[in-house]
C-alpha positions in Angstrom: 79.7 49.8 73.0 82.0 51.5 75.2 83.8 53.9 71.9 80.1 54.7 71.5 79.6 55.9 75.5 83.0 57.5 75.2 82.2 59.6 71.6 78.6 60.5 73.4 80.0 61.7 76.7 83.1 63.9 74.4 79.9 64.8 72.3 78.2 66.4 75.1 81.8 68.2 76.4 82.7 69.8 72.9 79.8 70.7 70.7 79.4 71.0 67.5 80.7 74.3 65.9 78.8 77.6 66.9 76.5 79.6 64.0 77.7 83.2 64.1 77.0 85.4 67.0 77.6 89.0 66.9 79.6 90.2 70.0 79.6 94.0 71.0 81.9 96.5 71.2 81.5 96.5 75.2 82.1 92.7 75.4 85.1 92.7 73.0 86.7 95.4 75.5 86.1 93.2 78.2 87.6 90.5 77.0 90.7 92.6 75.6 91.2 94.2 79.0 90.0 91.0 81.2 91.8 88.2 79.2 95.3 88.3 78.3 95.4 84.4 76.6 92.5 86.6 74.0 94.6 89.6 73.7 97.7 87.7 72.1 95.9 86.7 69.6 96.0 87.9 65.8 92.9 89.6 64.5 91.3 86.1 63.0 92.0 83.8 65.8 90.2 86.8 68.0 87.3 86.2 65.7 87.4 82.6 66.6 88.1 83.0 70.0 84.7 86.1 70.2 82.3 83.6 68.4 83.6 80.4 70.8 82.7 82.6 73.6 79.1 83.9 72.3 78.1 80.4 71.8 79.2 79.1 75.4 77.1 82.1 76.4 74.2 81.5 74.3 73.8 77.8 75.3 74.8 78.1 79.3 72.3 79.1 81.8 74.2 81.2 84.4 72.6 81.4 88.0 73.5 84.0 91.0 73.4 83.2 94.3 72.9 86.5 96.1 74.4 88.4 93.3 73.8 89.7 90.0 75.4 87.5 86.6 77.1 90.4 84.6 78.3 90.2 81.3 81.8 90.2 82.3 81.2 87.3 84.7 79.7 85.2 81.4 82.6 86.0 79.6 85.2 85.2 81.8 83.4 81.8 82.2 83.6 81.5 78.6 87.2 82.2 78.6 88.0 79.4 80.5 85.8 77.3 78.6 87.4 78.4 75.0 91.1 78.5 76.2 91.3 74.7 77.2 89.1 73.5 74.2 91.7 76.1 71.8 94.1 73.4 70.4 91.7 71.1 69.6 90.3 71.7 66.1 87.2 69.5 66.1 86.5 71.1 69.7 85.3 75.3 70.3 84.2 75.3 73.5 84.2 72.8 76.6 80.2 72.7 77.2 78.5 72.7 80.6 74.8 72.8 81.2 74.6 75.7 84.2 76.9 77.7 85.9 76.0 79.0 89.4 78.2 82.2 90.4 78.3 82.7 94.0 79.0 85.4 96.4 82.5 83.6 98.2 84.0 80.1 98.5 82.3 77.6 100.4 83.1 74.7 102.4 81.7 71.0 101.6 78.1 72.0 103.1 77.8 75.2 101.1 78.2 77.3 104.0 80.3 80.5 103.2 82.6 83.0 105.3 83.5 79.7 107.5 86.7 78.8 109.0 86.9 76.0 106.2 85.3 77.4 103.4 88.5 77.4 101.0 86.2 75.9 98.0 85.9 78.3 95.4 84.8 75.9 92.3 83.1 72.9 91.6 82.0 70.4 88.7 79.3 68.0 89.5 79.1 64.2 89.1 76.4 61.9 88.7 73.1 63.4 89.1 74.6 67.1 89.0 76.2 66.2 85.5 76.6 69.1 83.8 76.8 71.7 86.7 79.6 73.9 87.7 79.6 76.0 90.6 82.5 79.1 91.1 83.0 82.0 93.6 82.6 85.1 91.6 86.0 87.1 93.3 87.9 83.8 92.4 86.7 83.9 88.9 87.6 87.6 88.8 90.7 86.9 90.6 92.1 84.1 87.8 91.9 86.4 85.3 93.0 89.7 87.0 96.1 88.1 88.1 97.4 85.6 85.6 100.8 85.6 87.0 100.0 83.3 89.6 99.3 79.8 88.6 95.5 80.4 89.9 92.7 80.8 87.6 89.8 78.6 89.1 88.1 78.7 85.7 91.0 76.9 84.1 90.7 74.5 86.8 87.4 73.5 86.9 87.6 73.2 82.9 89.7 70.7 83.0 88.1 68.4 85.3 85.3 68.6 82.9 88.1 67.4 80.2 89.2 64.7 82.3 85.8 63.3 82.9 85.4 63.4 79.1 85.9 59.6 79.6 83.8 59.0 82.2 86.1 59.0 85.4 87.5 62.4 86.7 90.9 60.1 87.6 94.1 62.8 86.2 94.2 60.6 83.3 92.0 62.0 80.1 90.9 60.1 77.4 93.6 62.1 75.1 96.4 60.8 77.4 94.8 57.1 78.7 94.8 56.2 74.5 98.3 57.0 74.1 101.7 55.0 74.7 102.7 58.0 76.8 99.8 57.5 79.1 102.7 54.8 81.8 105.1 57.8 81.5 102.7 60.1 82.4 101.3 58.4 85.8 104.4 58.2 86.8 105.4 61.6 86.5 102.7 62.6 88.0 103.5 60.2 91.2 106.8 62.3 91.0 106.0 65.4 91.1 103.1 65.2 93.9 106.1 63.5 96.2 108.1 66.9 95.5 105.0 68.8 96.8 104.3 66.5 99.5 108.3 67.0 100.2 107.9 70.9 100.0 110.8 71.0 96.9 108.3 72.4 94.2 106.5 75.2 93.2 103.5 73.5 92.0 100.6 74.8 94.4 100.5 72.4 97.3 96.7 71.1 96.5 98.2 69.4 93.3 98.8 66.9 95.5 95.2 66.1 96.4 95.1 63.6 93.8 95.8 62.6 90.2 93.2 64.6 89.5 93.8 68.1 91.1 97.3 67.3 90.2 96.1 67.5 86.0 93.7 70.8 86.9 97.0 72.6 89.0 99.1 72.1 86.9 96.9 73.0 83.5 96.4 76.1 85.4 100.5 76.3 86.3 100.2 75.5 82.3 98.3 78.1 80.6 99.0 81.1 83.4 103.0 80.6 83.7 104.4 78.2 80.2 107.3 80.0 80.2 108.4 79.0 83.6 106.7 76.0 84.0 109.0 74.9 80.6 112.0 76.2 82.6 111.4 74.4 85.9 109.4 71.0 84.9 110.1 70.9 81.4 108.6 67.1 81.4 105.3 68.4 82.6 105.4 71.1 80.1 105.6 68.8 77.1 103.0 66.5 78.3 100.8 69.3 78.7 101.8 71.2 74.9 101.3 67.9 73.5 98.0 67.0 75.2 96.4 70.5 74.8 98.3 70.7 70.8 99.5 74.5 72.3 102.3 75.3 72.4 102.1 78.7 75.3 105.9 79.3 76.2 106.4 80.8 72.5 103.3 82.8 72.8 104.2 86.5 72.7 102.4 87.7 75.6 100.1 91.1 75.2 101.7 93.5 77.9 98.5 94.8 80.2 98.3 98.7 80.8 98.2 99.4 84.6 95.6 101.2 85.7 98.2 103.8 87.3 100.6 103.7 84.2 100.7 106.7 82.2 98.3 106.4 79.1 100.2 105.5 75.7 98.2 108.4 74.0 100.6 110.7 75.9 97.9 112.7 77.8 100.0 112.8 80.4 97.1 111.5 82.4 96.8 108.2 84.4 95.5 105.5 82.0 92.7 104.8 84.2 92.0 108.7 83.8 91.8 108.6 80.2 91.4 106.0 77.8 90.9 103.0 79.8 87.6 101.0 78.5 85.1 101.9 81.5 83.2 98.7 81.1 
């Protein structure tokens, strides 16, 4: 009885895989100039990667609060949502009901532009099942700078992975079946006592809880594997093995500045010349 609530909660999380969906020109520039986990890719596993993203869009209602839902916004969404779900063959997409973009982060009465709004994403529980609310500049943010262990798409993702099971806890289904699931609670105890004790550089709200510990560090995970592998190499294999990817031997795709000169040798600003305007 339980497998069966288990298999129909994963169910709803990772759908089943998406018909064809034609993706434009515009959008693949987006996510070529937006995303650089998409931009490593070979030409196939972009395929894969474009059509993963159409169907998030397709079946996800997106909602703005005082603002306008662009198509980059949806995409970047969908990034998040394809990039965790990526090693997992049977999954294409981590699936979520309706997204709600909003204009800044938010405290715990959904005020903004207060002294203790410092939310900028959240996944709901019980009767708001389904729902995931981010701050539009954070979601920009995450994916304009990917060199800082911050992308809150990433983040909220993986809650929604760890609640796979029913409990949002730091302790997925993927990890709680496993013999490895001991070594990893206790890891995890270890490392939030090095925050707590200001000797890591694993972002200090990893020490909330089990739970914030698993989405900082996926972030720490998919933004920064090559130093994450260097510095908490532990972490880093629970993570590759968990996720099945293996990021610190990913080549990644170098980003053109906006102020660099333009590789067509122009001699103008890339921004100036052939730098998508999307």
């Amino acid at each position: 009885m339980l497998l069966k609530l288990f298999d129909s909660i994963r169910t709803a999380l990772f759908p089943e895989p998406p018909a064809p969906i034609e993706i434009s020109a515009e959008q693949r520039q987006i996510l070529s100039q937006k995303v650089s986990f998409y931009a490593s890719l070979n030409e196939s596993d972009k395929a894969v990667f474009e059509q993963g993203c159409m169907a998030f869009i397709a079946n996800t209602e997106f909602v703005g609060h005082e603002l306008e839902v662009s198509d980059i916004d949806k995409l970047l969404v969908a990034s998040g949502s394809v990039i965790l779900a990526w090693g997992f063959e049977q999954w294409h997409y981590v699936k979520v009901d309706t997204v709600y973009l909003v204009p800044a982060s938010f405290n715990d009465n959904s005020e903004f532009r207060q002294h203790d709004s410092n939310i900028t994403g959240l996944v709901g529980t019980a009767h708001l099942r389904g729902k995931m609310i981010l701050s539009q500049p954070a979601l920009h943010q995450g994916f304009n700078n990917d060199q800082d262990k911050r992308n809150v798409a990433i983040h909220e993702f993986a809650h929604l992975i760890d609640m796979a099971d029913g409990d949002i806890d730091g302790l997925p289904r993927q990890i709680s079946e496993h013999s490895y699931s001991l070594p990893w609670l206790e890891l995890v105890a270890r490392k939030i006592k090095q925050i707590d004790e200001r000797k890591s550089d694993i972002r200090q709200y990893g020490a909330t809880n089990n739970a914030e510990f698993f989405s900082v560090a996926s972030e720490y995970f998919f933004e920064r594997p090559k130093r994450l592998k260097q510095k908490h190499p532990e972490l880093y294999s629970h993570l590759q093995r968990f996720y099945k990817q293996n990021r610190a031997d990913v080549q990644r795709a170098e980003r053109i500045r906006k102020k660099a000169p333009c590789p067509c040798d122009s001699g103008k600003r890339y921004k100036r010349c052939c730098m998508p305007k999307i």
